[in-house]
N, CA, C and O atoms as a GROMACS GRO file, in nm:
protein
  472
    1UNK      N    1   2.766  -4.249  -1.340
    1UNK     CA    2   2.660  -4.186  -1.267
    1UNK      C    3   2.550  -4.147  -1.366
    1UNK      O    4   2.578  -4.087  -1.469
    2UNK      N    5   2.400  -4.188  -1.328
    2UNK     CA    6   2.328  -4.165  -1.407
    2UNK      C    7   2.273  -4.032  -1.383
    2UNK      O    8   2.282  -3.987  -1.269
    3UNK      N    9   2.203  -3.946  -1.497
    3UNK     CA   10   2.156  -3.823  -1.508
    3UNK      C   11   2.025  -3.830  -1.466
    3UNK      O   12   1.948  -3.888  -1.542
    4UNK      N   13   1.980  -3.783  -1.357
    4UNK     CA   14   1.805  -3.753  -1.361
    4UNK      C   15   1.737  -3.696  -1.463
    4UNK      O   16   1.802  -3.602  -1.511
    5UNK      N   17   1.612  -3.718  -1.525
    5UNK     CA   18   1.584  -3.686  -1.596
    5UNK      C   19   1.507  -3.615  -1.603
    5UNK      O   20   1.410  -3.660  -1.542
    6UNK      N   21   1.476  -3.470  -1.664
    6UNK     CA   22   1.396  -3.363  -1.708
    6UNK      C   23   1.270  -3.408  -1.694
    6UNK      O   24   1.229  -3.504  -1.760
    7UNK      N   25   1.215  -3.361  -1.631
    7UNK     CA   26   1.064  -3.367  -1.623
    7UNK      C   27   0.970  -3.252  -1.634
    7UNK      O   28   1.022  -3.150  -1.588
    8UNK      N   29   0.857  -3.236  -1.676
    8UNK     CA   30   0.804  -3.061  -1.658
    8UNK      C   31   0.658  -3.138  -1.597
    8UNK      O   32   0.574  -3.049  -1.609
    9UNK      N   33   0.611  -3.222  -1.557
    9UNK     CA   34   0.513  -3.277  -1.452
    9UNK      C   35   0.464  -3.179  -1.374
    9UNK      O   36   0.353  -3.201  -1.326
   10UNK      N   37   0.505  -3.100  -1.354
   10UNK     CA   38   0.492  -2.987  -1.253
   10UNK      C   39   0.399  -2.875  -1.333
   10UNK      O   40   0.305  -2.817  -1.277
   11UNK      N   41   0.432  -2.855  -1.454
   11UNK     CA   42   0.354  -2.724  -1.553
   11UNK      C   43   0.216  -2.783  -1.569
   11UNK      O   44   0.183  -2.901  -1.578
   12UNK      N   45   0.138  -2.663  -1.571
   12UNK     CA   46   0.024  -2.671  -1.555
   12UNK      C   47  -0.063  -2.713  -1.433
   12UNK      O   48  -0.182  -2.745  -1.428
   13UNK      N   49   0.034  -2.705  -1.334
   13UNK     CA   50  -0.041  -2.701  -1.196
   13UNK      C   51  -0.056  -2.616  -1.158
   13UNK      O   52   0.002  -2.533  -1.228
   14UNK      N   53  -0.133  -2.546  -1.028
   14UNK     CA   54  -0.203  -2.412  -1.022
   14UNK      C   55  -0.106  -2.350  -0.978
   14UNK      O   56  -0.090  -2.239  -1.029
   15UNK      N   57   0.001  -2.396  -0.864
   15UNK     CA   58   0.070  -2.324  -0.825
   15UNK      C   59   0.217  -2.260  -0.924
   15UNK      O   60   0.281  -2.157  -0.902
   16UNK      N   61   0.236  -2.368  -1.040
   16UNK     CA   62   0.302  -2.323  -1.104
   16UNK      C   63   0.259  -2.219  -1.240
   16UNK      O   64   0.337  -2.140  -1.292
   17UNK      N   65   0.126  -2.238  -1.278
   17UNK     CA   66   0.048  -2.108  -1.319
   17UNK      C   67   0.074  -1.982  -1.243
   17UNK      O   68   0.125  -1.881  -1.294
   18UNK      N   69   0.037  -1.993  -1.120
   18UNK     CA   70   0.020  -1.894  -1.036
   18UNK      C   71   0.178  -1.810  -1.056
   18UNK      O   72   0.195  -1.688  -1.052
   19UNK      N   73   0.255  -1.889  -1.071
   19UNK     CA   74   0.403  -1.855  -1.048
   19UNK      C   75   0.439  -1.731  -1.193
   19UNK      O   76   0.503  -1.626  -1.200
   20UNK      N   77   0.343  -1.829  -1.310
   20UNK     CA   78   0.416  -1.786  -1.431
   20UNK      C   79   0.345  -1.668  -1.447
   20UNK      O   80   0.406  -1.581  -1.509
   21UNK      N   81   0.210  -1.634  -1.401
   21UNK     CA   82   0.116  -1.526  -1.415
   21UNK      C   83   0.224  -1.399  -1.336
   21UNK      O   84   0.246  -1.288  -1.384
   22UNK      N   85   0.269  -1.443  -1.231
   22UNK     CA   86   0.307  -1.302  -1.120
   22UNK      C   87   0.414  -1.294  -1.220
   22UNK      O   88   0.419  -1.173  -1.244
   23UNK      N   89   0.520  -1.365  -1.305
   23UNK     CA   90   0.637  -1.320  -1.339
   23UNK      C   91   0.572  -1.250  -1.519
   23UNK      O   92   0.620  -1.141  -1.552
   24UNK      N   93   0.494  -1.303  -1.596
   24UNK     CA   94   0.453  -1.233  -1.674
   24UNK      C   95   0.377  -1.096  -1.629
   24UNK      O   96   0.362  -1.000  -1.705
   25UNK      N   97   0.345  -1.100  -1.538
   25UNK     CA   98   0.214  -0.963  -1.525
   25UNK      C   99   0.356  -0.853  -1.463
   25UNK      O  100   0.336  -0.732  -1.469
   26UNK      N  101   0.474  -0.894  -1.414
   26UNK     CA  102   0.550  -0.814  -1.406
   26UNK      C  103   0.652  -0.763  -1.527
   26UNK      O  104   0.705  -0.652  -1.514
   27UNK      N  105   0.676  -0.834  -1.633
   27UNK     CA  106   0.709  -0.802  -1.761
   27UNK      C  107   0.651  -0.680  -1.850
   27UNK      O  108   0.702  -0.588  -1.914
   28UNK      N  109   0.516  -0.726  -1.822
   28UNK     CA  110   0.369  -0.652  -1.844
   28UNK      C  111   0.401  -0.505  -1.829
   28UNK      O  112   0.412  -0.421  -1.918
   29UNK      N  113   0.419  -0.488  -1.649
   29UNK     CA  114   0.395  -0.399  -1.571
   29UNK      C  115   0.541  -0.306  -1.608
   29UNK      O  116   0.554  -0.186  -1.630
   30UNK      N  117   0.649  -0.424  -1.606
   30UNK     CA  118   0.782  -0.276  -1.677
   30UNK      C  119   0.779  -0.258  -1.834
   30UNK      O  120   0.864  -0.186  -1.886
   31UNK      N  121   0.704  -0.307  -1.896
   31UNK     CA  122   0.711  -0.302  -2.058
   31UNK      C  123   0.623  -0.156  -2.050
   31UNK      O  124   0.634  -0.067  -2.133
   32UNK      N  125   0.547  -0.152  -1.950
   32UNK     CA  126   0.447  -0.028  -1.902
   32UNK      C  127   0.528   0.138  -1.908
   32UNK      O  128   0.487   0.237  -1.969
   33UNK      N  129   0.645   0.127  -1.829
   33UNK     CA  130   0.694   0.231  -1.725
   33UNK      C  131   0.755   0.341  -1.801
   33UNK      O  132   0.776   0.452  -1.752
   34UNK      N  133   0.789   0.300  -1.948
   34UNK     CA  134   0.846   0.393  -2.041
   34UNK      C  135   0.725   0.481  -2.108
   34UNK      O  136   0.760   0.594  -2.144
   35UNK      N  137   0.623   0.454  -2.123
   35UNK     CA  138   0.486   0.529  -2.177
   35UNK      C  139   0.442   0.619  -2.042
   35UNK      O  140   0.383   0.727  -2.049
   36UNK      N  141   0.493   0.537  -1.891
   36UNK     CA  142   0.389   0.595  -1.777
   36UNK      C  143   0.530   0.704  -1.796
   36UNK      O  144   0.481   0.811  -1.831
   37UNK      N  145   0.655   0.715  -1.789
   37UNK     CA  146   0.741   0.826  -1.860
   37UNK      C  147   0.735   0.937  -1.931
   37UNK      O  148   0.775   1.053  -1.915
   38UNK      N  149   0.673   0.875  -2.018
   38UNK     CA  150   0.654   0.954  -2.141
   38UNK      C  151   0.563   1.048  -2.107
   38UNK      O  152   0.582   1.154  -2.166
   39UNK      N  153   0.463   1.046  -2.026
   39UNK     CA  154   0.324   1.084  -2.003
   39UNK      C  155   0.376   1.196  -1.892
   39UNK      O  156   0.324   1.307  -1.903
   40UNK      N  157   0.467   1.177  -1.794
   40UNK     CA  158   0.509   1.274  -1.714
   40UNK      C  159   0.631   1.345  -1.790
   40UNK      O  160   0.702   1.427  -1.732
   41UNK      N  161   0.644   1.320  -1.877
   41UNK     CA  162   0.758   1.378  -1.937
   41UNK      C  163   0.666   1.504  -1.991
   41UNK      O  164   0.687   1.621  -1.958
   42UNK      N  165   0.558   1.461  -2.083
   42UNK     CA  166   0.458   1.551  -2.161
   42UNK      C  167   0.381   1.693  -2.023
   42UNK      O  168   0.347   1.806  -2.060
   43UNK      N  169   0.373   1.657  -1.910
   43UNK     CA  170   0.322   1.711  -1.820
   43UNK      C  171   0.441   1.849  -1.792
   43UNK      O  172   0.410   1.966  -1.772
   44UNK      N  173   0.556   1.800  -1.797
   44UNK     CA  174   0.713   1.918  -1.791
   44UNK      C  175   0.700   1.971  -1.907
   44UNK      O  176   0.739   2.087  -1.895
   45UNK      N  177   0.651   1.945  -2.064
   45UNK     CA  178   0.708   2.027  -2.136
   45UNK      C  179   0.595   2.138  -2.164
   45UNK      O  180   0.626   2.232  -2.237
   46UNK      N  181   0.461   2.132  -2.107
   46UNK     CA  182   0.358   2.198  -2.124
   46UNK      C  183   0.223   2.174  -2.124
   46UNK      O  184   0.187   2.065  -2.170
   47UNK      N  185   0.138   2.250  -2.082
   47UNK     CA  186   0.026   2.220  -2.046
   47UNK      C  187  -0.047   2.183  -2.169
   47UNK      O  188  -0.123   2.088  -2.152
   48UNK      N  189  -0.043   2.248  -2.322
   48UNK     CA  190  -0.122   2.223  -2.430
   48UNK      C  191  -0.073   2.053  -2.452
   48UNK      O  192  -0.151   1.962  -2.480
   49UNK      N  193   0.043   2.042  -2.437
   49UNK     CA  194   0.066   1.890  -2.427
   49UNK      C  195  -0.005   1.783  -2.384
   49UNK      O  196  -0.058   1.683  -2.433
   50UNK      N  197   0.016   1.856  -2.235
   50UNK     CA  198  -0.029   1.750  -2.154
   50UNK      C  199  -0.227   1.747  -2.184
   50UNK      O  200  -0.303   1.660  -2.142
   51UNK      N  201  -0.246   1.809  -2.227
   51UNK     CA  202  -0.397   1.796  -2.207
   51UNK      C  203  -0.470   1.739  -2.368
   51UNK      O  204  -0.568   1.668  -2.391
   52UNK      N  205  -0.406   1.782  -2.425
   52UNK     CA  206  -0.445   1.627  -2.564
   52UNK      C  207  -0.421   1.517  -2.518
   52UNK      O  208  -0.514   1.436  -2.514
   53UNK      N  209  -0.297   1.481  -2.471
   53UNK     CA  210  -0.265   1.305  -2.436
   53UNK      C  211  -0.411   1.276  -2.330
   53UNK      O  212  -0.469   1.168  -2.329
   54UNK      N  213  -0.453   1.401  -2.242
   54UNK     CA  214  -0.549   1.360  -2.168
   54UNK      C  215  -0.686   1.387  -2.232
   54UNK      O  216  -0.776   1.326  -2.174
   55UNK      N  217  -0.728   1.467  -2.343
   55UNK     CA  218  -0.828   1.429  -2.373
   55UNK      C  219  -0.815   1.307  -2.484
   55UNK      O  220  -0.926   1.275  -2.525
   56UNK      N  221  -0.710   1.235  -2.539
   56UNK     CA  222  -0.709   1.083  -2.564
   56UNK      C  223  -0.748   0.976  -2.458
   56UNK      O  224  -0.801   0.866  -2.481
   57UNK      N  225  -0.717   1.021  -2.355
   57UNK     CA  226  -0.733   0.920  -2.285
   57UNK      C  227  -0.869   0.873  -2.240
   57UNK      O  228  -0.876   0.772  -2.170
   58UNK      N  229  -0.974   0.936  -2.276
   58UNK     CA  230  -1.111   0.945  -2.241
   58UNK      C  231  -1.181   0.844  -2.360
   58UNK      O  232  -1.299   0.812  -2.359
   59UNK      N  233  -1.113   0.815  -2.432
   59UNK     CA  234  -1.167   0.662  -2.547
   59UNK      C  235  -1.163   0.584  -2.481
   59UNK      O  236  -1.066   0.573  -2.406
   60UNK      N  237  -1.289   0.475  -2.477
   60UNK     CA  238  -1.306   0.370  -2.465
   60UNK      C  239  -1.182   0.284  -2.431
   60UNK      O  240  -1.152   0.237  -2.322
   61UNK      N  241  -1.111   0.274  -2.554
   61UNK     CA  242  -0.985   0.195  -2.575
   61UNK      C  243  -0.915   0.205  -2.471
   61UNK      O  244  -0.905   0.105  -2.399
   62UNK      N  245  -0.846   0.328  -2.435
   62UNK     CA  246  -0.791   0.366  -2.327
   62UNK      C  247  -0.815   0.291  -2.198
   62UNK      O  248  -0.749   0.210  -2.133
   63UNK      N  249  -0.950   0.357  -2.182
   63UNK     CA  250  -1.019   0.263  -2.066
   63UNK      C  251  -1.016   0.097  -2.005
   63UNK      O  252  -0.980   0.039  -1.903
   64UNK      N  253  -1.081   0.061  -2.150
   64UNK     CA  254  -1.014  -0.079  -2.093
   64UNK      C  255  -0.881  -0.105  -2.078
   64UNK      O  256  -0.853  -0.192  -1.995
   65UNK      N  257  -0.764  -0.035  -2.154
   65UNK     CA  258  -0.646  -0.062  -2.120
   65UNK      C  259  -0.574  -0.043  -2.000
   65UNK      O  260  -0.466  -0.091  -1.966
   66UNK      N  261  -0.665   0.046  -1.929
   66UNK     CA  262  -0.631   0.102  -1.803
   66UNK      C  263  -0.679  -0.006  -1.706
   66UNK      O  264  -0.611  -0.040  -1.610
   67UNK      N  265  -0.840  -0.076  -1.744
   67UNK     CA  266  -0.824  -0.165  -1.670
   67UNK      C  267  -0.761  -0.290  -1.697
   67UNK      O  268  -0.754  -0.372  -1.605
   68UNK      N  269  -0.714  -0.318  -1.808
   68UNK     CA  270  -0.592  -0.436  -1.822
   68UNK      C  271  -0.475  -0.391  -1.710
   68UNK      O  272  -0.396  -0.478  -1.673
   69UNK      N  273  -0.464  -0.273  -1.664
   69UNK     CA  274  -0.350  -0.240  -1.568
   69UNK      C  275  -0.367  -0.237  -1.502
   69UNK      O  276  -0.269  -0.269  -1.433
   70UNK      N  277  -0.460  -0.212  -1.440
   70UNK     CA  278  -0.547  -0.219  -1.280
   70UNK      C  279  -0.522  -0.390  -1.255
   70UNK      O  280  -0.466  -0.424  -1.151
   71UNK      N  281  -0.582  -0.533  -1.389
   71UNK     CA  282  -0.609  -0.600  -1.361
   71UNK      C  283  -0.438  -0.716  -1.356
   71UNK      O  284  -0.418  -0.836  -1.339
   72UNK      N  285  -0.339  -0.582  -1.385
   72UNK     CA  286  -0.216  -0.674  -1.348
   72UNK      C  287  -0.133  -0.612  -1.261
   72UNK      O  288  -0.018  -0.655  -1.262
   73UNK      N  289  -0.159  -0.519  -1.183
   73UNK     CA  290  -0.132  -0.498  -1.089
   73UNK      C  291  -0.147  -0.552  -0.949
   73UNK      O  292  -0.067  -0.555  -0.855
   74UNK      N  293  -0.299  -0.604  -0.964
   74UNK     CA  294  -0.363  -0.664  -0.839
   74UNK      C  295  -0.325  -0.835  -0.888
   74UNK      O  296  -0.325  -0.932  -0.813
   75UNK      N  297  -0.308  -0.834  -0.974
   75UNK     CA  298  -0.206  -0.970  -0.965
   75UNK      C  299  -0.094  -0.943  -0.923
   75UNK      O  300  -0.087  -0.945  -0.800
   76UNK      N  301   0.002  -0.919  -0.977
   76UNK     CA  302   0.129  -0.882  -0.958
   76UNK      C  303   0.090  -0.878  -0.779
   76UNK      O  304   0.096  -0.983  -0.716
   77UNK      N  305   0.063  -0.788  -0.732
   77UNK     CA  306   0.063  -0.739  -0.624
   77UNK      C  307  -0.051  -0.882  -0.481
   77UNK      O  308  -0.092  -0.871  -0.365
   78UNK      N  309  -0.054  -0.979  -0.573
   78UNK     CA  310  -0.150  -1.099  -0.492
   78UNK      C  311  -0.063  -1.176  -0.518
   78UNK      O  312  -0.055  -1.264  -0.433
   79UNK      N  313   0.039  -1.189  -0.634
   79UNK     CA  314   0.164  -1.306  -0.628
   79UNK      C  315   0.242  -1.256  -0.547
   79UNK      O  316   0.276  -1.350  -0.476
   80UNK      N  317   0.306  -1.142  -0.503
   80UNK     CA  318   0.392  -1.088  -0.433
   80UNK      C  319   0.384  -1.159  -0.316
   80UNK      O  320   0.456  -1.250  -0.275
   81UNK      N  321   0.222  -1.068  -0.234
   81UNK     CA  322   0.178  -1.182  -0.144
   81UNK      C  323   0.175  -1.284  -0.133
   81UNK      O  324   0.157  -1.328  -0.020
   82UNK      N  325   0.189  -1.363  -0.229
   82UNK     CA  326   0.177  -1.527  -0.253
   82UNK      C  327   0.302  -1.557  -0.234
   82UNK      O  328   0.302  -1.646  -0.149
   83UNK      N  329   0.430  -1.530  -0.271
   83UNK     CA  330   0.520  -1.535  -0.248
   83UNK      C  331   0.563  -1.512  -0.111
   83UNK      O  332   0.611  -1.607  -0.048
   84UNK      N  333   0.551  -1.389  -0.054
   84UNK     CA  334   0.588  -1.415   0.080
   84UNK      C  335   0.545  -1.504   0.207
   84UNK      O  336   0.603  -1.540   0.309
   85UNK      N  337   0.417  -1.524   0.152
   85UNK     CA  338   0.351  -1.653   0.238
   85UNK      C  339   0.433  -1.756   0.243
   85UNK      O  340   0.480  -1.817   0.339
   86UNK      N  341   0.449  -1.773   0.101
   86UNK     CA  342   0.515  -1.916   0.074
   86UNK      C  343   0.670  -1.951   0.141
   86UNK      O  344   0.717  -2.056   0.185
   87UNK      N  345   0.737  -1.786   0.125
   87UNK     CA  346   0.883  -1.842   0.164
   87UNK      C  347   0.880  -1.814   0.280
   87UNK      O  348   0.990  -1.828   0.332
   88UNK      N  349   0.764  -1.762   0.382
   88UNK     CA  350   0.783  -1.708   0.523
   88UNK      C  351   0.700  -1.795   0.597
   88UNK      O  352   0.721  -1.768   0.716
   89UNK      N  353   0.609  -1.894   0.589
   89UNK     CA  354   0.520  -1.924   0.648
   89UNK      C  355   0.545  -2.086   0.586
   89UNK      O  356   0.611  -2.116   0.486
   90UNK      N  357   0.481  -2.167   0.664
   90UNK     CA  358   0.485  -2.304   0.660
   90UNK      C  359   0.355  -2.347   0.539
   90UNK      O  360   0.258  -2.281   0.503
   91UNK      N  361   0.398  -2.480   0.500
   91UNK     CA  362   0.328  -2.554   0.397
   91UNK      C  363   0.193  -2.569   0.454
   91UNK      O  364   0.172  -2.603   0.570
   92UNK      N  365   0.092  -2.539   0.358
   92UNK     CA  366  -0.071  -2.541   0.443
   92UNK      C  367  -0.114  -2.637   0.277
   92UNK      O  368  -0.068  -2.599   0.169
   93UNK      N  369  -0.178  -2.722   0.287
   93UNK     CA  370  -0.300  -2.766   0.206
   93UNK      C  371  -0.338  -2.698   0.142
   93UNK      O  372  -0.289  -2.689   0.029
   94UNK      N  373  -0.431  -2.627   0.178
   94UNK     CA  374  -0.525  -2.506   0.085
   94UNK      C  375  -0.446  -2.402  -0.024
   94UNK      O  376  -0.492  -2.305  -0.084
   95UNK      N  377  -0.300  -2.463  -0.026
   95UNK     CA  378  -0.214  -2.308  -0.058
   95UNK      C  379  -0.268  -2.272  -0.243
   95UNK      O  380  -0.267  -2.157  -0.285
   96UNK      N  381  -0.301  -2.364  -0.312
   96UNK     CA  382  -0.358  -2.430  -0.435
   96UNK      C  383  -0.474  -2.340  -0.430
   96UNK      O  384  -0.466  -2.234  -0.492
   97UNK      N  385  -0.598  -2.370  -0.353
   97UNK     CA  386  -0.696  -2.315  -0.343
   97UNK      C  387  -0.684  -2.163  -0.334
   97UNK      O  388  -0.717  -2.083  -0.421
   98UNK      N  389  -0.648  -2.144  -0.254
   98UNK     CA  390  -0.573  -1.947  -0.216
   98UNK      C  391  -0.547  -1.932  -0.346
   98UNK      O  392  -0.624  -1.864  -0.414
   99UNK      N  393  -0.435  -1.992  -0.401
   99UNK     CA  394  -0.359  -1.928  -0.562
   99UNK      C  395  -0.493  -1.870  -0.642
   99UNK      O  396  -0.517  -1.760  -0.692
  100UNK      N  397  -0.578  -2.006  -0.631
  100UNK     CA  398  -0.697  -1.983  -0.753
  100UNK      C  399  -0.798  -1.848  -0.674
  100UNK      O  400  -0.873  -1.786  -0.749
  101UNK      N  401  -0.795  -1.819  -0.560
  101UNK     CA  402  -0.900  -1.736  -0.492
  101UNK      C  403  -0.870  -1.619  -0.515
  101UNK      O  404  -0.951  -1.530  -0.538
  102UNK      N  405  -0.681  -1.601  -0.509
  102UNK     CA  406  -0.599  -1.461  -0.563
  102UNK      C  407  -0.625  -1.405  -0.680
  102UNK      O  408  -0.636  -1.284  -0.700
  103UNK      N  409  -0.638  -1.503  -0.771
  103UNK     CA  410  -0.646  -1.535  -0.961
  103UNK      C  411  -0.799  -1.436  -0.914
  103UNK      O  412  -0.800  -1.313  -0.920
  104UNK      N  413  -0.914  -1.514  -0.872
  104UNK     CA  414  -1.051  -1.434  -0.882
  104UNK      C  415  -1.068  -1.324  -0.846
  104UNK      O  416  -1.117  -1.230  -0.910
  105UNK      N  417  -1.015  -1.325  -0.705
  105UNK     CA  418  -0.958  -1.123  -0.658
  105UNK      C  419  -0.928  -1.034  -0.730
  105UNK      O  420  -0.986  -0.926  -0.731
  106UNK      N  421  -0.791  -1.079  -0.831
  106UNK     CA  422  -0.769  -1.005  -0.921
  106UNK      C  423  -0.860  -0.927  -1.025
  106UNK      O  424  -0.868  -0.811  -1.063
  107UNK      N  425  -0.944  -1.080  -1.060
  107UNK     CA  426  -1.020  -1.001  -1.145
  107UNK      C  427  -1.128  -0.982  -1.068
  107UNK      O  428  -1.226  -0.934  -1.124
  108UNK      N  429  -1.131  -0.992  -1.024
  108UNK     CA  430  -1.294  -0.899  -0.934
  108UNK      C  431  -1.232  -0.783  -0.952
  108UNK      O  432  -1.274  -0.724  -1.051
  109UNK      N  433  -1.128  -0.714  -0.878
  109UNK     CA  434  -1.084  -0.592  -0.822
  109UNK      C  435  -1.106  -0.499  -0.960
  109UNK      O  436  -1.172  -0.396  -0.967
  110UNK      N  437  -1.015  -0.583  -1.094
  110UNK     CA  438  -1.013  -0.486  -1.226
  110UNK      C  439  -1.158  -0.486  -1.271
  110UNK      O  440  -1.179  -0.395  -1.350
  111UNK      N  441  -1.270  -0.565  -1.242
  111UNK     CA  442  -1.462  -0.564  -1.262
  111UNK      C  443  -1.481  -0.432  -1.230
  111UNK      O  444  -1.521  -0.350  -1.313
  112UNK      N  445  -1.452  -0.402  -1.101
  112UNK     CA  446  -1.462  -0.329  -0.953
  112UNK      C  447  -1.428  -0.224  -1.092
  112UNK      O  448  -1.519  -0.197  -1.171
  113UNK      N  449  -1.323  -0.185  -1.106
  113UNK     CA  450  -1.225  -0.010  -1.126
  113UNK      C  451  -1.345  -0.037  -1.297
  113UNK      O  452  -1.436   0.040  -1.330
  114UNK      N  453  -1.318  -0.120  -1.346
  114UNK     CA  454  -1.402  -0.116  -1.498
  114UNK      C  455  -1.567  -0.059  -1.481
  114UNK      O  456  -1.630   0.019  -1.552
  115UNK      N  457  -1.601  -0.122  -1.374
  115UNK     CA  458  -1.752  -0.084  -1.365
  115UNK      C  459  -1.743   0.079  -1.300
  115UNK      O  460  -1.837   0.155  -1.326
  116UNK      N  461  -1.660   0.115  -1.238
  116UNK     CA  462  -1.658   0.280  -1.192
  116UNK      C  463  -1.639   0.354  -1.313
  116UNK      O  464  -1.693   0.463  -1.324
  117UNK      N  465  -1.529   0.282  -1.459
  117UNK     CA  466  -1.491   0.414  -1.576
  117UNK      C  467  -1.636   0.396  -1.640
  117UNK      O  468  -1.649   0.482  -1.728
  118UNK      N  469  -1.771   0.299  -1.626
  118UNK     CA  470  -1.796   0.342  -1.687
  118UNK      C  471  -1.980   0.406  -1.636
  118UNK      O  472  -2.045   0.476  -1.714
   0.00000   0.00000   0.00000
C-alpha cells in the first residue's frame, strides 16, 4: 500500500493564514494573562502600588502596546467568528474574501482605540 504524500500546497493561502493568525494572536493573548495578574495582584496589595504601575502606564510605549492588544483581540475575536461560520454554516465562495475583510477590521478597530490614546 502506497503512502500519500505530504503536501503543504495549502500554506500560504488566505484561509490558512487566517487560521494561523487566530491561533497565534491567542498564544499572544495567554502569554498576556500573567502580567494582566500581576497588575490586579498590585491593586490588593495597595494603593501606592497600584498607582506607579499606573502612572507607567501613561508612556507612549505602553500605549502602543495596549494597542498591539486591542489589535489581537479583535482578531482573535474575528477568527473565533470565522470559525463558527465555518463549522456552522455552509461553504460560500466569498469565505477567502471575508477572511481578508476580518484581517482589515482588525486593524481598523486597533487605528480606531490608537487614534483615541492619542
Amino acid at each position: 500500500m502506497s503512502a500519500r504524500p505530504h503536501t503543504t500546497g495549502y500554506r500560504g493561502d488566505r484561509l490558512w493564514l487566517a487560521a494561523m493568525v487566530h491561533r497565534v494572536s491567542g498564544v499572544l493573548l495567554a502569554a498576556f494573562l500573567p502580567l494582566h495578574f500581576l497588575v490586579l495582584g498590585l491593586a490588593l496589595e495597595g494603593e501606592a502600588q497600584l498607582d506607579g504601575f499606573l502612572h507607567w502606564t501613561k508612556s507612549p510605549l505602553v500605549k502602543f502596546a495596549e494597542t498591539g492588544l486591542v489589535l489581537l483581540l479583535a482578531i482573535h475575536l474575528l477568527g473565533g467568528i470565522r470559525l463558527l461560520v465555518i463549522e456552522n454554516m455552509p461553504w460560500r465562495e466569498g469565505q477567502k474574501r471575508m477572511a481578508t475583510l476580518a484581517a482589515a477590521a482588525a486593524v481598523g478597530i486597533a487605528g480606531i482605540f490608537l487614534i483615541a490614546l492619542l
